[in-house]
mmCIF file of the protein (N, C-alpha, C, O) and its ligand, coordinates in Angstrom:
data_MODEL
# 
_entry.id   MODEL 
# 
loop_
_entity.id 
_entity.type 
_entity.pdbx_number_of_molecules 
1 polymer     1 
2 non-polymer 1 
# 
_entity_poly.entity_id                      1 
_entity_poly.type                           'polypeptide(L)' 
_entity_poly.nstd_linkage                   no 
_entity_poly.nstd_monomer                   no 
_entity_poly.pdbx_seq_one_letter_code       
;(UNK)(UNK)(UNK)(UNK)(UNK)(UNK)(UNK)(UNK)(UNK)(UNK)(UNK)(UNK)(UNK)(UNK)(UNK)(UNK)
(UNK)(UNK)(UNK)(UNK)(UNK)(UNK)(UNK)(UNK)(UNK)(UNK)(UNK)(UNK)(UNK)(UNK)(UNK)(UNK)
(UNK)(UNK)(UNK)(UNK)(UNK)(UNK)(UNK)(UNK)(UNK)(UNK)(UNK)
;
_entity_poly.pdbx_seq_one_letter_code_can   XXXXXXXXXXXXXXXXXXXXXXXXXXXXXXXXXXXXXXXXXXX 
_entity_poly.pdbx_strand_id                 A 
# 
loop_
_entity_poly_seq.entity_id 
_entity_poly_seq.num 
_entity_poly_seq.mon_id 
_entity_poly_seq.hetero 
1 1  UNK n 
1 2  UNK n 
1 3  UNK n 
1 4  UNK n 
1 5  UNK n 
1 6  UNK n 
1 7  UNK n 
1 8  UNK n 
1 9  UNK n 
1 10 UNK n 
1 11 UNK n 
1 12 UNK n 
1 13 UNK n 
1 14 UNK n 
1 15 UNK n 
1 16 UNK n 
1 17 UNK n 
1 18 UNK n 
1 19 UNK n 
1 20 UNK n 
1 21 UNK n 
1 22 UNK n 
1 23 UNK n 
1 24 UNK n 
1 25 UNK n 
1 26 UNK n 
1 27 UNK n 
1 28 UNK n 
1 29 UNK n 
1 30 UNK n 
1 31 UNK n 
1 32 UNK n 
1 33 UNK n 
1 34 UNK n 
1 35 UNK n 
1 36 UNK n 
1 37 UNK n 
1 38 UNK n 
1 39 UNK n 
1 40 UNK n 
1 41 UNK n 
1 42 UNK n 
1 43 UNK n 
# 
loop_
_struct_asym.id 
_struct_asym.entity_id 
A 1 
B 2 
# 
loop_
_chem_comp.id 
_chem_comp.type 
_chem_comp.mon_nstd_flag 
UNK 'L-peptide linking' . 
ZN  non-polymer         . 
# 
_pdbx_entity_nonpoly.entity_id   2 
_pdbx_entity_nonpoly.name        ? 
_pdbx_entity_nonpoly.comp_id     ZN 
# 
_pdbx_nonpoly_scheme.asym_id         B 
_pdbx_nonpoly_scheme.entity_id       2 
_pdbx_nonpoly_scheme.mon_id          ZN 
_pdbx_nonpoly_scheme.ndb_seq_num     1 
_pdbx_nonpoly_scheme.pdb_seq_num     101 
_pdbx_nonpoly_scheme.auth_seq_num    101 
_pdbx_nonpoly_scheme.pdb_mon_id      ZN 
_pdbx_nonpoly_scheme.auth_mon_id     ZN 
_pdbx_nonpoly_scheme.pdb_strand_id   A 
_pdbx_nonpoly_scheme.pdb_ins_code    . 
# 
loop_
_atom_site.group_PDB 
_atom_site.id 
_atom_site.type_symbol 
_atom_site.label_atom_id 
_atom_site.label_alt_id 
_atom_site.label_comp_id 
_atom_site.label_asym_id 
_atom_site.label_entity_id 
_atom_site.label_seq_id 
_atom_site.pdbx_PDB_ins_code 
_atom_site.Cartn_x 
_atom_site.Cartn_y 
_atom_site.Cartn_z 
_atom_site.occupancy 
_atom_site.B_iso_or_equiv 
_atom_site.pdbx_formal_charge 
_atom_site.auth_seq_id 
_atom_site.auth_comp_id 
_atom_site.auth_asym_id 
_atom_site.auth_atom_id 
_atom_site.pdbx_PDB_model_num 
ATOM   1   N  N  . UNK A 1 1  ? 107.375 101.748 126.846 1.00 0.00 ? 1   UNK A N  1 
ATOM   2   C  CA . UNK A 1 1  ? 106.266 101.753 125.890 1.00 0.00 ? 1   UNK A CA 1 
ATOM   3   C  C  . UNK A 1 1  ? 104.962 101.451 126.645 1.00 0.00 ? 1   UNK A C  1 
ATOM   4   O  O  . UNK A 1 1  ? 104.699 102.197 127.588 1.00 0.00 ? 1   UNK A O  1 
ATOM   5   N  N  . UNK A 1 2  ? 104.150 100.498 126.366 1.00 0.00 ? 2   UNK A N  1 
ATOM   6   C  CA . UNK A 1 2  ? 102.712 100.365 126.679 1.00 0.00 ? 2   UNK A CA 1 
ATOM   7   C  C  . UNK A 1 2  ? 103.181 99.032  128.124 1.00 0.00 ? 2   UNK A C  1 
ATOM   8   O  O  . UNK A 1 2  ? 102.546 98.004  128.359 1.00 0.00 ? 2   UNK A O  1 
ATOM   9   N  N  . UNK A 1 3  ? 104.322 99.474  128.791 1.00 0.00 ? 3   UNK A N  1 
ATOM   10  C  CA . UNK A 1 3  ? 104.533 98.150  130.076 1.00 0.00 ? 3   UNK A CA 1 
ATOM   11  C  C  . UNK A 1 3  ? 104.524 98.864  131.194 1.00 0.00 ? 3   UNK A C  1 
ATOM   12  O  O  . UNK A 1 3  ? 105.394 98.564  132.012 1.00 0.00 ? 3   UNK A O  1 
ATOM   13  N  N  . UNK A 1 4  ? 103.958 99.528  131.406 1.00 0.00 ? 4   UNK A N  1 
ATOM   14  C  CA . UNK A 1 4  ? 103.735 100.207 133.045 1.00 0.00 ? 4   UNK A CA 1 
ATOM   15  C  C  . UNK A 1 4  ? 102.458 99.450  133.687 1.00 0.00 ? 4   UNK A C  1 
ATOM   16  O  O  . UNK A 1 4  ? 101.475 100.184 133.793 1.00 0.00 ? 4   UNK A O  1 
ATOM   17  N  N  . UNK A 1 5  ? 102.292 98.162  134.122 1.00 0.00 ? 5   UNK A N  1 
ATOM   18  C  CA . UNK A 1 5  ? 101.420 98.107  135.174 1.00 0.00 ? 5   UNK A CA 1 
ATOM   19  C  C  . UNK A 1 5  ? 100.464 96.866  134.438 1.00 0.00 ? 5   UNK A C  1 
ATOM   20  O  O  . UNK A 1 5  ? 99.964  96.016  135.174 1.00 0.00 ? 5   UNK A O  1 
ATOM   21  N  N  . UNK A 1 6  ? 100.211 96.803  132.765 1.00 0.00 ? 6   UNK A N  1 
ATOM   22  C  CA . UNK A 1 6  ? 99.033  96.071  132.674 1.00 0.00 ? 6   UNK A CA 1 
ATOM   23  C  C  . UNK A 1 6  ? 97.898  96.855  132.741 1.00 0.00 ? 6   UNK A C  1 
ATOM   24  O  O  . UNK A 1 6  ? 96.955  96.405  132.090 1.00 0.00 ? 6   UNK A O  1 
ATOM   25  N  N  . UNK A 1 7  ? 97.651  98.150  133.479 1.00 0.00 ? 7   UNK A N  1 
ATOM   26  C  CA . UNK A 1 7  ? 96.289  98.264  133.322 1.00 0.00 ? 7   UNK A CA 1 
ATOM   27  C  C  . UNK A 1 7  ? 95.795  98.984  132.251 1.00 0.00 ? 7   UNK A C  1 
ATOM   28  O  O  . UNK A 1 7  ? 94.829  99.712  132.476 1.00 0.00 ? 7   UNK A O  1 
ATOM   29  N  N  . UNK A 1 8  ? 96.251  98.937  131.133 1.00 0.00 ? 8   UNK A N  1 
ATOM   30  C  CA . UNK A 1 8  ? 95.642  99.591  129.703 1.00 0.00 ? 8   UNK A CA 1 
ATOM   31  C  C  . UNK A 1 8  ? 95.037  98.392  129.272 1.00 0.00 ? 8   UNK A C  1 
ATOM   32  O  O  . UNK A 1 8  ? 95.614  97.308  129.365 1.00 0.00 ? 8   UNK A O  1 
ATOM   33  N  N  . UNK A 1 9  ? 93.678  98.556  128.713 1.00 0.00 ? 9   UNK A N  1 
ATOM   34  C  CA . UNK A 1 9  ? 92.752  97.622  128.286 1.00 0.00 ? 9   UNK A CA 1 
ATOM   35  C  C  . UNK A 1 9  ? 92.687  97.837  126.856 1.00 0.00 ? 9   UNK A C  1 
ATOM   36  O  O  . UNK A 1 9  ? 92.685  98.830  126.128 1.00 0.00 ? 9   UNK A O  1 
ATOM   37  N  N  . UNK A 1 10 ? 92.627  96.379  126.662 1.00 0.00 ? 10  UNK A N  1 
ATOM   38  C  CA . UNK A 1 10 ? 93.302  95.826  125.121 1.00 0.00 ? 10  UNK A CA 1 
ATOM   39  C  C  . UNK A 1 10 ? 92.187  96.724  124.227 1.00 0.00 ? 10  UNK A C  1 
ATOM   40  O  O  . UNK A 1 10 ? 91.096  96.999  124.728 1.00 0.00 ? 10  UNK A O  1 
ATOM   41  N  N  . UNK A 1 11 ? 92.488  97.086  123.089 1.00 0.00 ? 11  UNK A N  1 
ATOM   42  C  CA . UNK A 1 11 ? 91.369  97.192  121.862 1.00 0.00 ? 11  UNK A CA 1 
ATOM   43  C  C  . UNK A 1 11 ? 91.059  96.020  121.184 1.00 0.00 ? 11  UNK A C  1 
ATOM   44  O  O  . UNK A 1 11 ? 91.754  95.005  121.240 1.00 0.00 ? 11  UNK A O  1 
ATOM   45  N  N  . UNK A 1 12 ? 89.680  96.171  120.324 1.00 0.00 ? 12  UNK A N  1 
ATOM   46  C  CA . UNK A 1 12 ? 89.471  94.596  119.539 1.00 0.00 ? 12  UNK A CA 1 
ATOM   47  C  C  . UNK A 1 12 ? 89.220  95.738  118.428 1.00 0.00 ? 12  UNK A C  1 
ATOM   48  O  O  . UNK A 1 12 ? 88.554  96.767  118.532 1.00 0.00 ? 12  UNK A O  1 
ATOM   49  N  N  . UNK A 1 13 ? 89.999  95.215  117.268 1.00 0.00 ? 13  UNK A N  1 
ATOM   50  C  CA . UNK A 1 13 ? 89.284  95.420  115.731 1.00 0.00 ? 13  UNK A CA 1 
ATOM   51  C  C  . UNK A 1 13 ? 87.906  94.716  115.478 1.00 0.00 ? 13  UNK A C  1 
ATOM   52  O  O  . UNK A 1 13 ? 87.659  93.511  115.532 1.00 0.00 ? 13  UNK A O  1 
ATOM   53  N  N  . UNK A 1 14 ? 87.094  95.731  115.198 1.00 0.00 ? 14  UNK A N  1 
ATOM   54  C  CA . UNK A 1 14 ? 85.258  95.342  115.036 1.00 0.00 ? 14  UNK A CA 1 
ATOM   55  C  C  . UNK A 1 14 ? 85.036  95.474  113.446 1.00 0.00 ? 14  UNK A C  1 
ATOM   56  O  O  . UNK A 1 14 ? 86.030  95.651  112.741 1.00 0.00 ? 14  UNK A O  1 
ATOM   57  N  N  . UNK A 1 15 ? 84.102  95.415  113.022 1.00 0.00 ? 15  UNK A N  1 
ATOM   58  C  CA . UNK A 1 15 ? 84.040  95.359  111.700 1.00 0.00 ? 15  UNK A CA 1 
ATOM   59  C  C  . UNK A 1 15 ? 82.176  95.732  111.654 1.00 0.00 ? 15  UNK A C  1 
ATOM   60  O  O  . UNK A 1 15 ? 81.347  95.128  112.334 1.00 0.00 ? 15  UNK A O  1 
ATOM   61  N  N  . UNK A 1 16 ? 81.890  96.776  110.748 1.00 0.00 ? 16  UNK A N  1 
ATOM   62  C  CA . UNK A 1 16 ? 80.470  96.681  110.814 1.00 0.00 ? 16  UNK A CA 1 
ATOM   63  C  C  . UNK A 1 16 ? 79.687  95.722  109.949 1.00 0.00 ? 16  UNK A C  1 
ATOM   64  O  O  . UNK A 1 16 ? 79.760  95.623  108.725 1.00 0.00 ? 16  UNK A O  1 
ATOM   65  N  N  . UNK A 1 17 ? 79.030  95.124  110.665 1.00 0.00 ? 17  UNK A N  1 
ATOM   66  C  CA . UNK A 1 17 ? 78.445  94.389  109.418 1.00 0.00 ? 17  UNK A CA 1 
ATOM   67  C  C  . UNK A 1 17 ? 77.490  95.218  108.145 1.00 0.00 ? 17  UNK A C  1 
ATOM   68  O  O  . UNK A 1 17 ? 77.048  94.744  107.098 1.00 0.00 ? 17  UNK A O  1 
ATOM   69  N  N  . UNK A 1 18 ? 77.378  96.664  108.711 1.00 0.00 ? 18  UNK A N  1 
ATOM   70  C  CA . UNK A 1 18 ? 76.182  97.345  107.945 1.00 0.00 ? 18  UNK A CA 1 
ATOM   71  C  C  . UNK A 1 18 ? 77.242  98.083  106.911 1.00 0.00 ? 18  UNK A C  1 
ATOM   72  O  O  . UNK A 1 18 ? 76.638  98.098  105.838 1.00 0.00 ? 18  UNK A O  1 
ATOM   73  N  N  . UNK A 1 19 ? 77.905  98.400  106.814 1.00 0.00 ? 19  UNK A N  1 
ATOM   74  C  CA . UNK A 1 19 ? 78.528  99.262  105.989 1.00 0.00 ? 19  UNK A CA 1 
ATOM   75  C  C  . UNK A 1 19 ? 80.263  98.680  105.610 1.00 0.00 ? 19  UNK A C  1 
ATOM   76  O  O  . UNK A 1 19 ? 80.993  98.978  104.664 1.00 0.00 ? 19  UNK A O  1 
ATOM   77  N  N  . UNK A 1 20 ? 80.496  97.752  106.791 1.00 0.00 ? 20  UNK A N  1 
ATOM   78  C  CA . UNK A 1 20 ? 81.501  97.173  106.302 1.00 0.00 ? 20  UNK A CA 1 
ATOM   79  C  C  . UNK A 1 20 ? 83.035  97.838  106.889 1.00 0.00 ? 20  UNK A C  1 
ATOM   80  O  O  . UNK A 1 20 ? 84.132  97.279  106.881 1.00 0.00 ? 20  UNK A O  1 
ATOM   81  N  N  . UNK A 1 21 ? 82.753  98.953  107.292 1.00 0.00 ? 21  UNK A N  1 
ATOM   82  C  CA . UNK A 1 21 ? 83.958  99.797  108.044 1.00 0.00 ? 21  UNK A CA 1 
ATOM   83  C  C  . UNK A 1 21 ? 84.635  99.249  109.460 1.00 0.00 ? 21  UNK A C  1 
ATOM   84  O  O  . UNK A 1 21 ? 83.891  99.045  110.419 1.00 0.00 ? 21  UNK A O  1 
ATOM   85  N  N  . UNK A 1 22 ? 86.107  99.010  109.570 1.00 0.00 ? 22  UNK A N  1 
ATOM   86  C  CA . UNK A 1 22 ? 86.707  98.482  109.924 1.00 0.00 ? 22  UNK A CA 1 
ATOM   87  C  C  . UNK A 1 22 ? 87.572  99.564  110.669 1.00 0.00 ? 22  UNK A C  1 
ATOM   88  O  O  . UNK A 1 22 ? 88.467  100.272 110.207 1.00 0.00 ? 22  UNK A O  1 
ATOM   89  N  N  . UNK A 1 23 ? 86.864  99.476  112.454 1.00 0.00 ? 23  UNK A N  1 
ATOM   90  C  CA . UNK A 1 23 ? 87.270  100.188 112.860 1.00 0.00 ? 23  UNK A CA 1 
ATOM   91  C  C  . UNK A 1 23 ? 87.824  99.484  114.999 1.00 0.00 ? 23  UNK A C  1 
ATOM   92  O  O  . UNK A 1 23 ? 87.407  98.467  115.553 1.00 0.00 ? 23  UNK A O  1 
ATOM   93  N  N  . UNK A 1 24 ? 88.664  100.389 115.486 1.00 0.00 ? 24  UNK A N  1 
ATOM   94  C  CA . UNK A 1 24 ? 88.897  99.766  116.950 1.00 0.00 ? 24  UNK A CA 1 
ATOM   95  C  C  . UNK A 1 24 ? 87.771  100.154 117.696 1.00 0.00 ? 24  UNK A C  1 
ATOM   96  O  O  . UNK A 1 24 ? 87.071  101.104 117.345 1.00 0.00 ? 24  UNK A O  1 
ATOM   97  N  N  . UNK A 1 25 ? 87.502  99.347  118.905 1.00 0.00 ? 25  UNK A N  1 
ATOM   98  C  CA . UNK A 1 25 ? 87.037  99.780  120.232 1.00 0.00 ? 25  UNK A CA 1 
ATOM   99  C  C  . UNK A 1 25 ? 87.995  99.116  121.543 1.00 0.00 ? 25  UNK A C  1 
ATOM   100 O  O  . UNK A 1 25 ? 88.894  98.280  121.461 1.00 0.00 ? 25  UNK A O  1 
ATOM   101 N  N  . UNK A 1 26 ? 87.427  99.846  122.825 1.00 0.00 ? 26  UNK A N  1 
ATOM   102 C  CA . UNK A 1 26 ? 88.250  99.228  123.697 1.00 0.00 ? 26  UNK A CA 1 
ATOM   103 C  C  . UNK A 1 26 ? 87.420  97.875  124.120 1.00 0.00 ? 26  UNK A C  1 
ATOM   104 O  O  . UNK A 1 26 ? 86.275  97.762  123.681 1.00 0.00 ? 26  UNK A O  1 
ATOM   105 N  N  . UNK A 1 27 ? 87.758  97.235  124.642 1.00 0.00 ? 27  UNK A N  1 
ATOM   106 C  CA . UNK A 1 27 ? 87.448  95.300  124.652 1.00 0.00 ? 27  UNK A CA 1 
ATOM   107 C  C  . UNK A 1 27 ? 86.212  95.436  126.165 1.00 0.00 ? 27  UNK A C  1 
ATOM   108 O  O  . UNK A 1 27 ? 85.428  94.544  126.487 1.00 0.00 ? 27  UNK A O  1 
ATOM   109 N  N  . UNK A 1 28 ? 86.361  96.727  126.835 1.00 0.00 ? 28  UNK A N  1 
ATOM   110 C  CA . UNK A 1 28 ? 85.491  96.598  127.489 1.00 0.00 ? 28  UNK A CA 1 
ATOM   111 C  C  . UNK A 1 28 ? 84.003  97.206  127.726 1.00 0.00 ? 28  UNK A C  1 
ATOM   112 O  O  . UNK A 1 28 ? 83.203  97.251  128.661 1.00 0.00 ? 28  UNK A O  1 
ATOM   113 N  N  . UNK A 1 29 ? 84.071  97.722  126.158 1.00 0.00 ? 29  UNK A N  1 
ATOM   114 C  CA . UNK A 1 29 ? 82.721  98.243  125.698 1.00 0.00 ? 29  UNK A CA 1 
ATOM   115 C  C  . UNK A 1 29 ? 81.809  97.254  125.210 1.00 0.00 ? 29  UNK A C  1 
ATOM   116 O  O  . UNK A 1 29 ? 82.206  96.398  124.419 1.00 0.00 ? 29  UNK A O  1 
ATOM   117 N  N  . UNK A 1 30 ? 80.694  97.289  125.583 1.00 0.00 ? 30  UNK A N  1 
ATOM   118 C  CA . UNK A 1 30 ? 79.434  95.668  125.491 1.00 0.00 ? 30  UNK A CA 1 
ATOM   119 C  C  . UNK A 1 30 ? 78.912  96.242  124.150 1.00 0.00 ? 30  UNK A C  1 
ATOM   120 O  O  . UNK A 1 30 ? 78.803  95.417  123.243 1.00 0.00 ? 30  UNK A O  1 
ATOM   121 N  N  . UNK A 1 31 ? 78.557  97.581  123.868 1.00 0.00 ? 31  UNK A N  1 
ATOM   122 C  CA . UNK A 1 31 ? 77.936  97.922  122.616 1.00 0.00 ? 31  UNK A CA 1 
ATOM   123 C  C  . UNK A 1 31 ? 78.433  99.299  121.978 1.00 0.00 ? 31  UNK A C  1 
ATOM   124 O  O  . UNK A 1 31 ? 78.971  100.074 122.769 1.00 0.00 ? 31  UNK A O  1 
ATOM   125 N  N  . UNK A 1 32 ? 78.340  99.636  120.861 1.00 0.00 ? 32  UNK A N  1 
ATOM   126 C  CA . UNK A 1 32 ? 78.560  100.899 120.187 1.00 0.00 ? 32  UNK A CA 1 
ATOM   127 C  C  . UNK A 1 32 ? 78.349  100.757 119.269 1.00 0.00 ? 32  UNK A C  1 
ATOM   128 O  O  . UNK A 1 32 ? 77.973  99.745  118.677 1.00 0.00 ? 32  UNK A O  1 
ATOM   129 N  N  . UNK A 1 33 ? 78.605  102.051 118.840 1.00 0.00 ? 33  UNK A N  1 
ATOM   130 C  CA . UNK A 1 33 ? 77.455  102.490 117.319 1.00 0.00 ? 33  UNK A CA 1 
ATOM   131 C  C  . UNK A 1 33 ? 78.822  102.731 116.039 1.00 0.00 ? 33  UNK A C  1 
ATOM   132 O  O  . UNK A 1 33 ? 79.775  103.495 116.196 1.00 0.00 ? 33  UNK A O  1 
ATOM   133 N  N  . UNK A 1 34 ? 78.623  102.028 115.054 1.00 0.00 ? 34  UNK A N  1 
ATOM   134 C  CA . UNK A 1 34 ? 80.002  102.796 114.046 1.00 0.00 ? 34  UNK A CA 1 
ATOM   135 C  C  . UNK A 1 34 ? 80.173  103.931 113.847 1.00 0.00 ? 34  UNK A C  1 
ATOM   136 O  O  . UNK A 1 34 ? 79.321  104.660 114.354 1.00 0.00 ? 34  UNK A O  1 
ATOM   137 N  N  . UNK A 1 35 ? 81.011  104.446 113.255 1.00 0.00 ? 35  UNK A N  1 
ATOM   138 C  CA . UNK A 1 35 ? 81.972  105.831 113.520 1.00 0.00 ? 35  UNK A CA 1 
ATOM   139 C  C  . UNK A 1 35 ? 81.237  106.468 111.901 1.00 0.00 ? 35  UNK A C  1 
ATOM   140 O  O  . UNK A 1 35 ? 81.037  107.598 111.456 1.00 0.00 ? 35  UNK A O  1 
ATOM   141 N  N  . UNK A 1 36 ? 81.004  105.095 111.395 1.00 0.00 ? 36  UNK A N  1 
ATOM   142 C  CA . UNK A 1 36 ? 80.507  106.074 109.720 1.00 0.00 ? 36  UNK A CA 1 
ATOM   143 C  C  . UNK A 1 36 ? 79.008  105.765 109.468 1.00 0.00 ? 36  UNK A C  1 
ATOM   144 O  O  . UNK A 1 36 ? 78.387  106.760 109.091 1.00 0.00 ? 36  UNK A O  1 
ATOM   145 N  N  . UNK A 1 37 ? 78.225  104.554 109.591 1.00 0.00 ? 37  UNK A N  1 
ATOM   146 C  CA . UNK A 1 37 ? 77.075  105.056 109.285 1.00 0.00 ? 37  UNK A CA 1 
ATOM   147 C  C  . UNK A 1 37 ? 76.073  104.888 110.817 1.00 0.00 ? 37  UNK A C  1 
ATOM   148 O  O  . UNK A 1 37 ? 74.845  104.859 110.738 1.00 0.00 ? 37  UNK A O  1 
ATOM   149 N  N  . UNK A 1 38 ? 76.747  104.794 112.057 1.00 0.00 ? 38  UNK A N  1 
ATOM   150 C  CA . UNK A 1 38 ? 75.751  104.690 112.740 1.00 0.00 ? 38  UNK A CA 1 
ATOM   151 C  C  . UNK A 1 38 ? 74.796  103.876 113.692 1.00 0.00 ? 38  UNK A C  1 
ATOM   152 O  O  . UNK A 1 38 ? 73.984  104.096 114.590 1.00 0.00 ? 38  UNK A O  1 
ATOM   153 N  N  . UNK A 1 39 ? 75.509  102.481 112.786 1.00 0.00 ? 39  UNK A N  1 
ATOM   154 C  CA . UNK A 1 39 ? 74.505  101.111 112.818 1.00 0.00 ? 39  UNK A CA 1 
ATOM   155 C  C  . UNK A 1 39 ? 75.291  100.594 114.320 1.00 0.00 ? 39  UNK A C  1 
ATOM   156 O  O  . UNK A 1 39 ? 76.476  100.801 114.579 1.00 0.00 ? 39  UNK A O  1 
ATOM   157 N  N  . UNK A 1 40 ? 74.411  99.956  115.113 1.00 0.00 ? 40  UNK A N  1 
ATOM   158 C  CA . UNK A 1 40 ? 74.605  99.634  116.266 1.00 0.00 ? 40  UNK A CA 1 
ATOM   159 C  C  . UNK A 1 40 ? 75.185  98.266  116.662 1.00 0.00 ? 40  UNK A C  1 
ATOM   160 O  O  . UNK A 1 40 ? 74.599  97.206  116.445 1.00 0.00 ? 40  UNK A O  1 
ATOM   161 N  N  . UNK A 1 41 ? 76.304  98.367  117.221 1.00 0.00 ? 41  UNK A N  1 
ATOM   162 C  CA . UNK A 1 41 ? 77.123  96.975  116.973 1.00 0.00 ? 41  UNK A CA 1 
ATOM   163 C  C  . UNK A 1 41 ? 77.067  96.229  118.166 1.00 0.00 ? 41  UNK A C  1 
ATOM   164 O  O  . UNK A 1 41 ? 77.758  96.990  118.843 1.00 0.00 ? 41  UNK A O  1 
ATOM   165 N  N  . UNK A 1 42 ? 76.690  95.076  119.142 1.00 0.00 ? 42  UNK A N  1 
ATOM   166 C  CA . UNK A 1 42 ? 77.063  94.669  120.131 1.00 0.00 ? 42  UNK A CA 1 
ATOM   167 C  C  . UNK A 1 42 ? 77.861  93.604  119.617 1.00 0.00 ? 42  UNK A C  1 
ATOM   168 O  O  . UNK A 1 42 ? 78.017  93.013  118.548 1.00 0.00 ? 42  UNK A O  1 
ATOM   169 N  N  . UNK A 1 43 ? 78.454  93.575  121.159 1.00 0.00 ? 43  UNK A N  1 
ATOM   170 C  CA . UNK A 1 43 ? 79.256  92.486  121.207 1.00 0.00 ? 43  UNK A CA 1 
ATOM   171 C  C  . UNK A 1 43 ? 79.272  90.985  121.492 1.00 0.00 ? 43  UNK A C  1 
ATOM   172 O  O  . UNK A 1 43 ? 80.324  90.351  121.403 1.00 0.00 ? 43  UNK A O  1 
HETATM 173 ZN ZN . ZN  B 2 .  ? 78.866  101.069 109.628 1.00 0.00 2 101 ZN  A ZN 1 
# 
């Protein structure tokens, strides 16, 4: 399954605060934008 090595980098469940949509990123992204309205999320 997902045990070859460790080097797959974890996801974090984010949550927008603008619209409320509850969505993944990978844990080593510092900022991104939500998937539905846009609004710019850091971490
Ligand atoms: Zn949003």
């Amino acid at each position: 399954m997902d045990d070859e090595g460790g080097k797959t980098t974890p996801n974090i469940s984010i949550i927008c605060e603008s619209c409320g949509s509850k969505f993944s990123i990978s844990m080593n992204i510092r900022s991104t934008k939500c998937p539905i309205c846009e609004h710019r999320i850091s971490m």
